[in-house]
Biopython code that builds the backbone (N, CA, C, O; Angstrom):
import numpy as np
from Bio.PDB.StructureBuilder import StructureBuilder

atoms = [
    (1, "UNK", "N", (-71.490, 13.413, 41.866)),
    (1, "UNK", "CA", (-71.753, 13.489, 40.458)),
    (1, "UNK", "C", (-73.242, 13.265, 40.235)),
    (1, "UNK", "O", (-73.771, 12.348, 40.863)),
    (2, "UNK", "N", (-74.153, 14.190, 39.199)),
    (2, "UNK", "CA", (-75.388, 14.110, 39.096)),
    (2, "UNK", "C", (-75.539, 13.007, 37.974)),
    (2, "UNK", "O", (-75.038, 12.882, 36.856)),
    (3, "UNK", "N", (-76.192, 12.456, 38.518)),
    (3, "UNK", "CA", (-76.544, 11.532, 37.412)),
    (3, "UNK", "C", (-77.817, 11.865, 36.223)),
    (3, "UNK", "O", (-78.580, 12.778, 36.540)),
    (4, "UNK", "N", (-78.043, 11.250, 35.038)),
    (4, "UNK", "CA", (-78.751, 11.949, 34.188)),
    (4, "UNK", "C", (-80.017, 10.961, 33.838)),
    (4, "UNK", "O", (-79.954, 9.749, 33.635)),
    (5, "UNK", "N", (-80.849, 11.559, 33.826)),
    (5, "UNK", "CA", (-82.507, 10.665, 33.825)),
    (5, "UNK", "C", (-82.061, 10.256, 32.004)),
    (5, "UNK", "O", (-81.120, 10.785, 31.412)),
    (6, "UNK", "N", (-82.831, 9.402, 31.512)),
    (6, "UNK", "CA", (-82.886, 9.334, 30.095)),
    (6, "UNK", "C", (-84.088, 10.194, 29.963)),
    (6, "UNK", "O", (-84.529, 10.718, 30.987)),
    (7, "UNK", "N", (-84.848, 10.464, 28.473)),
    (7, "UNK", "CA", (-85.734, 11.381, 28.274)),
    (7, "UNK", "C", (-86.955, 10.252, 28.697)),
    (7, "UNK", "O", (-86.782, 9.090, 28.329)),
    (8, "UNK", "N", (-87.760, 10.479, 29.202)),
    (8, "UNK", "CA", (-89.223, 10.085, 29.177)),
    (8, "UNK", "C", (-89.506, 9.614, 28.122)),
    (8, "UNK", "O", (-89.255, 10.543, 27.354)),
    (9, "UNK", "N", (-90.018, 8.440, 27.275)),
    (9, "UNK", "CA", (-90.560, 8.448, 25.949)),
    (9, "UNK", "C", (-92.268, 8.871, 26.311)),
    (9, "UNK", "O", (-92.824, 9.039, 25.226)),
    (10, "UNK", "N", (-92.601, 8.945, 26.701)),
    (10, "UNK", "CA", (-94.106, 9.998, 27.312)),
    (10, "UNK", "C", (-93.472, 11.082, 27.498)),
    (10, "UNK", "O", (-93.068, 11.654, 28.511)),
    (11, "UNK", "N", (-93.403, 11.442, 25.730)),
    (11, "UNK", "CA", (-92.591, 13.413, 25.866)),
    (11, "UNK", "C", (-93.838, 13.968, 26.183)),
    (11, "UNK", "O", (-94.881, 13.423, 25.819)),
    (12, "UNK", "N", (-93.813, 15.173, 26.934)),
    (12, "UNK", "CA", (-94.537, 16.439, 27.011)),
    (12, "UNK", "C", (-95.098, 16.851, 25.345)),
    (12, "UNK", "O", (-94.544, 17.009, 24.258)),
    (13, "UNK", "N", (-96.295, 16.904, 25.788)),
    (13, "UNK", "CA", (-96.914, 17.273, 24.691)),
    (13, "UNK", "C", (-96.179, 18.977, 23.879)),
    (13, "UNK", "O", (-95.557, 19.705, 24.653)),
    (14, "UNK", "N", (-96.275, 19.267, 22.938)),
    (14, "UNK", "CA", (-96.002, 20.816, 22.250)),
    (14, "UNK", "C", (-96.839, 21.277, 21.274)),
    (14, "UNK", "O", (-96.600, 20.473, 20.373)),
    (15, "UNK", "N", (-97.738, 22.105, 20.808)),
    (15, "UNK", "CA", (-98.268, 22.408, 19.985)),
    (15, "UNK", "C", (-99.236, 21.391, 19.877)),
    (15, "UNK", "O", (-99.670, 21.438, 18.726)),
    (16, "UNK", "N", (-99.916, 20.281, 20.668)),
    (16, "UNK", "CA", (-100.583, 19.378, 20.572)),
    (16, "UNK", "C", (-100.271, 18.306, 19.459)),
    (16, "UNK", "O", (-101.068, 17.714, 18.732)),
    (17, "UNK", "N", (-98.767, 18.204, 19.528)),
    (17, "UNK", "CA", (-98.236, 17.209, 19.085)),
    (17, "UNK", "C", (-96.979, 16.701, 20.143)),
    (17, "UNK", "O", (-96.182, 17.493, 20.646)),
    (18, "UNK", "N", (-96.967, 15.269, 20.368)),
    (18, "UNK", "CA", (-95.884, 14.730, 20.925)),
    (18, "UNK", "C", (-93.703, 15.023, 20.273)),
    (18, "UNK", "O", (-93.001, 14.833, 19.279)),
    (19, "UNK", "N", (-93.615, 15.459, 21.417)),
    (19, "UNK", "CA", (-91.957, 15.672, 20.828)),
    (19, "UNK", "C", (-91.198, 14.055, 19.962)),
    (19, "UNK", "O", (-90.298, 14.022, 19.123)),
    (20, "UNK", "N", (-92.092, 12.722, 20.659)),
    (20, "UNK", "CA", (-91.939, 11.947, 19.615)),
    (20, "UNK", "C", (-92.804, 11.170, 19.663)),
    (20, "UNK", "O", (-93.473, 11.318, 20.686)),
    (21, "UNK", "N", (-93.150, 10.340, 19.000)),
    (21, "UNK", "CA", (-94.445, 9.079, 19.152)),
    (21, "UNK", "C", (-93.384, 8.008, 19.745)),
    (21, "UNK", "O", (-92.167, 7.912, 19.580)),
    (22, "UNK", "N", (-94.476, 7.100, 20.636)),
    (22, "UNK", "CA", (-93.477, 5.760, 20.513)),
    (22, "UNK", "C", (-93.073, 4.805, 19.497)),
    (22, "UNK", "O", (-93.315, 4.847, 18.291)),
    (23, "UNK", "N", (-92.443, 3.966, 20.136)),
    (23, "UNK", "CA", (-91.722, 3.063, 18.891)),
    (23, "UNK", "C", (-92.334, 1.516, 19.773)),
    (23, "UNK", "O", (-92.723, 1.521, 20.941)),
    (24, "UNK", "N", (-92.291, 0.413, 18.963)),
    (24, "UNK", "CA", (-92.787, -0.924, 19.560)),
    (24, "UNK", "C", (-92.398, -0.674, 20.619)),
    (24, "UNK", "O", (-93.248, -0.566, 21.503)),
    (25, "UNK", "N", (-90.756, -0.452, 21.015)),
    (25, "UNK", "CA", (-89.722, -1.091, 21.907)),
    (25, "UNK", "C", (-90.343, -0.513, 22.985)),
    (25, "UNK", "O", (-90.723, -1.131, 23.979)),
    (26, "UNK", "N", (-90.457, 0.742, 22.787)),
    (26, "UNK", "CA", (-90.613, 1.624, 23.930)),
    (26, "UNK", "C", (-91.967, 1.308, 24.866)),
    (26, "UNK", "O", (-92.009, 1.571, 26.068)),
    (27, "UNK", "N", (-93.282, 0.579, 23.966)),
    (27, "UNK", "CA", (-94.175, -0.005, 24.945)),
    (27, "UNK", "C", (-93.942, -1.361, 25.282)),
    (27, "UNK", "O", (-94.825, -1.942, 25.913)),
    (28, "UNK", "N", (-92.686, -2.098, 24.905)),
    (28, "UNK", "CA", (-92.278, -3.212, 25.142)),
    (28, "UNK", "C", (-91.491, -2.936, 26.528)),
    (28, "UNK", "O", (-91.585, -3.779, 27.420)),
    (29, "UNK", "N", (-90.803, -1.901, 26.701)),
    (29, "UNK", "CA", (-90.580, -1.417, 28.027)),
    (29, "UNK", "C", (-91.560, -0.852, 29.079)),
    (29, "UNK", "O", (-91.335, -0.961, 30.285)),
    (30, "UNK", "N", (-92.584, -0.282, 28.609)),
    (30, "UNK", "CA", (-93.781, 0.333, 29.676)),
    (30, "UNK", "C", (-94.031, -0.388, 30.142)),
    (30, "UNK", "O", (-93.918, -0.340, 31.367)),
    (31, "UNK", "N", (-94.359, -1.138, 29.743)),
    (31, "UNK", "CA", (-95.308, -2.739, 29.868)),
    (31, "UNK", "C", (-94.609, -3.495, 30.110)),
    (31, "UNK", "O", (-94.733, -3.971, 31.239)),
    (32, "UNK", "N", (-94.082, -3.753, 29.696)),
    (32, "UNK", "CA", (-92.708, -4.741, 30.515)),
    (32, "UNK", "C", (-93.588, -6.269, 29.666)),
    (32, "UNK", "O", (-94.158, -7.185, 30.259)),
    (33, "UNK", "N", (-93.456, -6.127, 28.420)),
    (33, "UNK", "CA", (-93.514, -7.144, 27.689)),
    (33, "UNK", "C", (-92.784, -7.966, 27.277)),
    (33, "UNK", "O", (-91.568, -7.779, 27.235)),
    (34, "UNK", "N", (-93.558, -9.448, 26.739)),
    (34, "UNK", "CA", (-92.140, -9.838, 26.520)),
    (34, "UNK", "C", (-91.816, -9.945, 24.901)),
    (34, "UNK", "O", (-90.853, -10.660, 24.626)),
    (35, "UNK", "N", (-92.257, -9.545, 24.197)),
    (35, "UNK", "CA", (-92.291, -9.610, 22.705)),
    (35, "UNK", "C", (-93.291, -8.336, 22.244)),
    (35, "UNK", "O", (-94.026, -7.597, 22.899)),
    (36, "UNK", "N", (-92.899, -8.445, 20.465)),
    (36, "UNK", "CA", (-93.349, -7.523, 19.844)),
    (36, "UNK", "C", (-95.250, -7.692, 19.363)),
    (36, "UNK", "O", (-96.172, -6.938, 19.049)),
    (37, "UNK", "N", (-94.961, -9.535, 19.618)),
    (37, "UNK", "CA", (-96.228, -10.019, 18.628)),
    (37, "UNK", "C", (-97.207, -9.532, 20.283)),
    (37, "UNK", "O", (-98.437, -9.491, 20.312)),
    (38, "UNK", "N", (-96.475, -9.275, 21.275)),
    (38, "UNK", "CA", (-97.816, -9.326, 22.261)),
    (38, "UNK", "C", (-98.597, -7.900, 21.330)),
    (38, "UNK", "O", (-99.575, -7.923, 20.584)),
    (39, "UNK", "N", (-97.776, -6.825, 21.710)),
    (39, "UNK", "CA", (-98.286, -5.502, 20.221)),
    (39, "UNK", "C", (-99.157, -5.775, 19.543)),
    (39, "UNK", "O", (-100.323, -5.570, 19.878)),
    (40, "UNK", "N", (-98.830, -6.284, 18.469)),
    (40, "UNK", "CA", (-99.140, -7.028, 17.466)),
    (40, "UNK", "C", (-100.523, -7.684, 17.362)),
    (40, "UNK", "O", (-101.161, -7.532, 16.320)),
    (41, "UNK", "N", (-100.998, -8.361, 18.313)),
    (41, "UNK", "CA", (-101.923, -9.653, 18.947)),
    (41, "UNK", "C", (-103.189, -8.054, 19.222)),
    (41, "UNK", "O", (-104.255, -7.888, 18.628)),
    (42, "UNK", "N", (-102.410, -6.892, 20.553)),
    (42, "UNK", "CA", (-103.322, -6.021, 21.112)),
    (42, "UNK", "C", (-103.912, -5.112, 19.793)),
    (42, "UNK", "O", (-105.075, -4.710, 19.784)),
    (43, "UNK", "N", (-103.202, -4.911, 18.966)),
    (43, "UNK", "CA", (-103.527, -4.257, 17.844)),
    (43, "UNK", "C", (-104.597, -4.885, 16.577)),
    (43, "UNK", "O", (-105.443, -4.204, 15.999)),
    (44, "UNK", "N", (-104.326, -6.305, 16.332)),
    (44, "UNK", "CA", (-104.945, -7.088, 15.829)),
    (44, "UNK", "C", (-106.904, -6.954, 16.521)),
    (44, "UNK", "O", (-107.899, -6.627, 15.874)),
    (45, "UNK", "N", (-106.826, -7.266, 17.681)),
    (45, "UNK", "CA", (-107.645, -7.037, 18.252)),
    (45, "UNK", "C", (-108.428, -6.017, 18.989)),
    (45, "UNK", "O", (-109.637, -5.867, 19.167)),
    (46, "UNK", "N", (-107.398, -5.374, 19.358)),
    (46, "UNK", "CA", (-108.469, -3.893, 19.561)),
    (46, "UNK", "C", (-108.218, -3.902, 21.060)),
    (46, "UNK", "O", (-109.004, -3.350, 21.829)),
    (47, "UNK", "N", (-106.904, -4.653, 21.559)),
    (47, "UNK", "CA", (-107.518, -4.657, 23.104)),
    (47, "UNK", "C", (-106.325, -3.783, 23.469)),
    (47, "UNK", "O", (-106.599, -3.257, 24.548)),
    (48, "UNK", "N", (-105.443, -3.499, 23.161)),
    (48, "UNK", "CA", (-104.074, -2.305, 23.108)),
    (48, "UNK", "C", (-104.713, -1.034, 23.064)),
    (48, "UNK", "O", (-105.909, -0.885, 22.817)),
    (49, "UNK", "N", (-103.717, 0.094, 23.362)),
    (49, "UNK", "CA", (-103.613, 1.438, 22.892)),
    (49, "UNK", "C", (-103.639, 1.212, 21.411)),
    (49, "UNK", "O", (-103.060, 0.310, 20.805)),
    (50, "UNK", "N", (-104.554, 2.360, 20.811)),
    (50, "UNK", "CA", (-104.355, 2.433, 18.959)),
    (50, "UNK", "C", (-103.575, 3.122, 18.998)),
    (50, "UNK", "O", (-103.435, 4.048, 19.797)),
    (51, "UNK", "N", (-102.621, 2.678, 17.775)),
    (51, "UNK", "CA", (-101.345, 2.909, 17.171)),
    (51, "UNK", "C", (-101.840, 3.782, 15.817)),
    (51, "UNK", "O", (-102.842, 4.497, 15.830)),
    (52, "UNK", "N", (-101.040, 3.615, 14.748)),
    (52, "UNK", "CA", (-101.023, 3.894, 13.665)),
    (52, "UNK", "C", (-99.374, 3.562, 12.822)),
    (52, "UNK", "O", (-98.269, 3.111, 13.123)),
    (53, "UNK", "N", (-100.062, 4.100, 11.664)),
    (53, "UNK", "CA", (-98.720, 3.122, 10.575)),
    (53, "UNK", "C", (-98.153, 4.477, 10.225)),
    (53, "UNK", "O", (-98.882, 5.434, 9.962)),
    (54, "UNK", "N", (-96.952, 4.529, 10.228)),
    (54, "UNK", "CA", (-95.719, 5.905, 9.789)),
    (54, "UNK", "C", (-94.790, 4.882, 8.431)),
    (54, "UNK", "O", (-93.740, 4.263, 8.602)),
    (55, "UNK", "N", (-95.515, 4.981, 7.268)),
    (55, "UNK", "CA", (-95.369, 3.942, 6.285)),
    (55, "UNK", "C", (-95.457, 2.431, 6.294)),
    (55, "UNK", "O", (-96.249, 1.912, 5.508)),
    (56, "UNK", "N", (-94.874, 1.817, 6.939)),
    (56, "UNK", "CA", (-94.847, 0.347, 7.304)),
    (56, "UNK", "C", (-94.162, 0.440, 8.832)),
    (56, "UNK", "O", (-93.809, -0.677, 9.209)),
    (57, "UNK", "N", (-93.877, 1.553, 9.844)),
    (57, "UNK", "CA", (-93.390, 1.302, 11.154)),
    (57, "UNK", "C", (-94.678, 2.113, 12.052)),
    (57, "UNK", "O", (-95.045, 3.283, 11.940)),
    (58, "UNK", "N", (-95.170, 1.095, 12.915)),
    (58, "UNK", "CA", (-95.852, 1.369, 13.826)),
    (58, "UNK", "C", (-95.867, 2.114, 15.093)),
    (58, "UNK", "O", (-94.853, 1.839, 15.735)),
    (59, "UNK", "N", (-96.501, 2.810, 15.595)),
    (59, "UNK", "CA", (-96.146, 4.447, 16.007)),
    (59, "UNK", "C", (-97.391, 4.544, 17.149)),
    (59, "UNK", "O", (-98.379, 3.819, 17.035)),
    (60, "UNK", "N", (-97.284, 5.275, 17.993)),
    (60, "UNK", "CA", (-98.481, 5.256, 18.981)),
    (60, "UNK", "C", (-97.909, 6.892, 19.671)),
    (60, "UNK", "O", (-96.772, 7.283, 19.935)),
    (61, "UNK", "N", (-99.469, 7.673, 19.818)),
    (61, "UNK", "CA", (-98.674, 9.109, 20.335)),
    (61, "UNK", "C", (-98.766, 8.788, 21.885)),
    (61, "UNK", "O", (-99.816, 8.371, 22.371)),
    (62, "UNK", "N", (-97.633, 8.997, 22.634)),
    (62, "UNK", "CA", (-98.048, 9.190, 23.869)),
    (62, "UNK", "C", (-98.964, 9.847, 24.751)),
    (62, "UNK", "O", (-98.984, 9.573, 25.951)),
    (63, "UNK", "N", (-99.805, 10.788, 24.178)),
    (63, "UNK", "CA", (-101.581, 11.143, 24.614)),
    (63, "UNK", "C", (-102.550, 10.009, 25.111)),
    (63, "UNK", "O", (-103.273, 9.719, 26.063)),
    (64, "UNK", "N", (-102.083, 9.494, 23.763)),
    (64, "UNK", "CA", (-103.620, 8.416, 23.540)),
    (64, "UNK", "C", (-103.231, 6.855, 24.416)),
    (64, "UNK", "O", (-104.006, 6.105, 25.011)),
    (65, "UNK", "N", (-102.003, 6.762, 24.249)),
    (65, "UNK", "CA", (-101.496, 5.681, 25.157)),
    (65, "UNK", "C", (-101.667, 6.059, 26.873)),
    (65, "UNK", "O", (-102.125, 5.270, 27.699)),
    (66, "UNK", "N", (-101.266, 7.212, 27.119)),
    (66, "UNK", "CA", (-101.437, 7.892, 28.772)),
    (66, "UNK", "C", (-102.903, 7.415, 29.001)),
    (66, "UNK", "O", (-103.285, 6.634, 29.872)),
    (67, "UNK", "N", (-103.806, 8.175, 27.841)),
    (67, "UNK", "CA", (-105.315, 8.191, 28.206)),
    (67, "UNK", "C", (-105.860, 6.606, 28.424)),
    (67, "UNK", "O", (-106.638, 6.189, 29.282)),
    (68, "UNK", "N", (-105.121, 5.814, 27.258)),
    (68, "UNK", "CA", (-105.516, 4.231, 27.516)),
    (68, "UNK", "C", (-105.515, 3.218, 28.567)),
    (68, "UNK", "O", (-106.221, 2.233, 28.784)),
    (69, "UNK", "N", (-104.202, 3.911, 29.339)),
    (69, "UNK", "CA", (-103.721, 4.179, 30.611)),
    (69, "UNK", "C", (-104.783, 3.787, 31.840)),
    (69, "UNK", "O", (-105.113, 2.665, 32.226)),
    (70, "UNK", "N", (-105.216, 5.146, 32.337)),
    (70, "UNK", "CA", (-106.328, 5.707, 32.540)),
    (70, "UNK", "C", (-107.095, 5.241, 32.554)),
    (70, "UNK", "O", (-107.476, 4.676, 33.579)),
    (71, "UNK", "N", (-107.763, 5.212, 31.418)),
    (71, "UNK", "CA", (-108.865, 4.517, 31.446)),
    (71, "UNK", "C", (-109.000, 2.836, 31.335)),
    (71, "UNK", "O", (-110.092, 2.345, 31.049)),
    (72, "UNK", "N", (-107.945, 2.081, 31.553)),
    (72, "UNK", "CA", (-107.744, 1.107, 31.381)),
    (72, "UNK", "C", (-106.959, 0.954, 33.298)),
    (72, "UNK", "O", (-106.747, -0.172, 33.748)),
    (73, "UNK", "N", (-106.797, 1.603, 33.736)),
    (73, "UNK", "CA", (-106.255, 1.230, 35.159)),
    (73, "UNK", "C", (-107.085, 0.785, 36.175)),
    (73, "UNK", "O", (-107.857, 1.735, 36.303)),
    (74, "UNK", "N", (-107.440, -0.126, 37.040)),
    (74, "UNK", "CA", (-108.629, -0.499, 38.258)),
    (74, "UNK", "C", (-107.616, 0.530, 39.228)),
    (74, "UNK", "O", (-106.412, 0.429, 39.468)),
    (75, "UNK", "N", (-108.682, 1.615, 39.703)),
    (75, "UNK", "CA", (-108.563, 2.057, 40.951)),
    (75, "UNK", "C", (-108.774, 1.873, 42.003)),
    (75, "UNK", "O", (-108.287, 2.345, 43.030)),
    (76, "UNK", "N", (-109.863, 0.845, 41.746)),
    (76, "UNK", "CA", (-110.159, 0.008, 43.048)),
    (76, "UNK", "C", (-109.157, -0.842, 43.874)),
    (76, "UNK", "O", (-109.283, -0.831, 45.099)),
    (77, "UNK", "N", (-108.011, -1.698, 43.206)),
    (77, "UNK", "CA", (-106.853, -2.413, 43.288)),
    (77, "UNK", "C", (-105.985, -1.965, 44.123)),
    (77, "UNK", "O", (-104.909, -2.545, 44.266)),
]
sb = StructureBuilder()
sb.init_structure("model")
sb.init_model(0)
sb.init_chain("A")
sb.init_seg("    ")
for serial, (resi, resn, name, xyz) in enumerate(atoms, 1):
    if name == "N":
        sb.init_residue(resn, " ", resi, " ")
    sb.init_atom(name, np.array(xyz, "f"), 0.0, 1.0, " ", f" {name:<3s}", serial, name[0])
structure = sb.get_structure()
């Protein structure tokens, strides 16, 4: 029996828009955090991936998070 991947929340980009943005939870899983306020704290300060506000729920495209990634990874390590 094949078993079934869940979707990536780092959707494939389309039309140079993400099939979805993330949600807190979902960089609470990348990251393997242990709370929302860590978010919260990186955003406050500037030391996170930038997010943005989708009325009052906080949203981050998976582009800019990959790239933060990146450029935030020691290759030297």
């Amino acid at each position: 029996m094949a078993t079934t991947t869940p979707p990536d929340p780092r959707a494939a980009l389309r039309s140079g828009l993400p099939d979805s943005y993330l949600t807190p939870e979902d960089l609470i899983t990348m990251f393997k955090l242990k709370s929302k306020e860590t978010l919260y704290t990186w955003r406050k300060t500037g030391t996170g991936p930038p997010g943005f506000l989708v009325g009052k729920h906080l949203r981050w495209d998976p582009a800019v998070v990959r790239a933060w990634v990146e450029n935030n990874t020691d290759t030297a390590a």
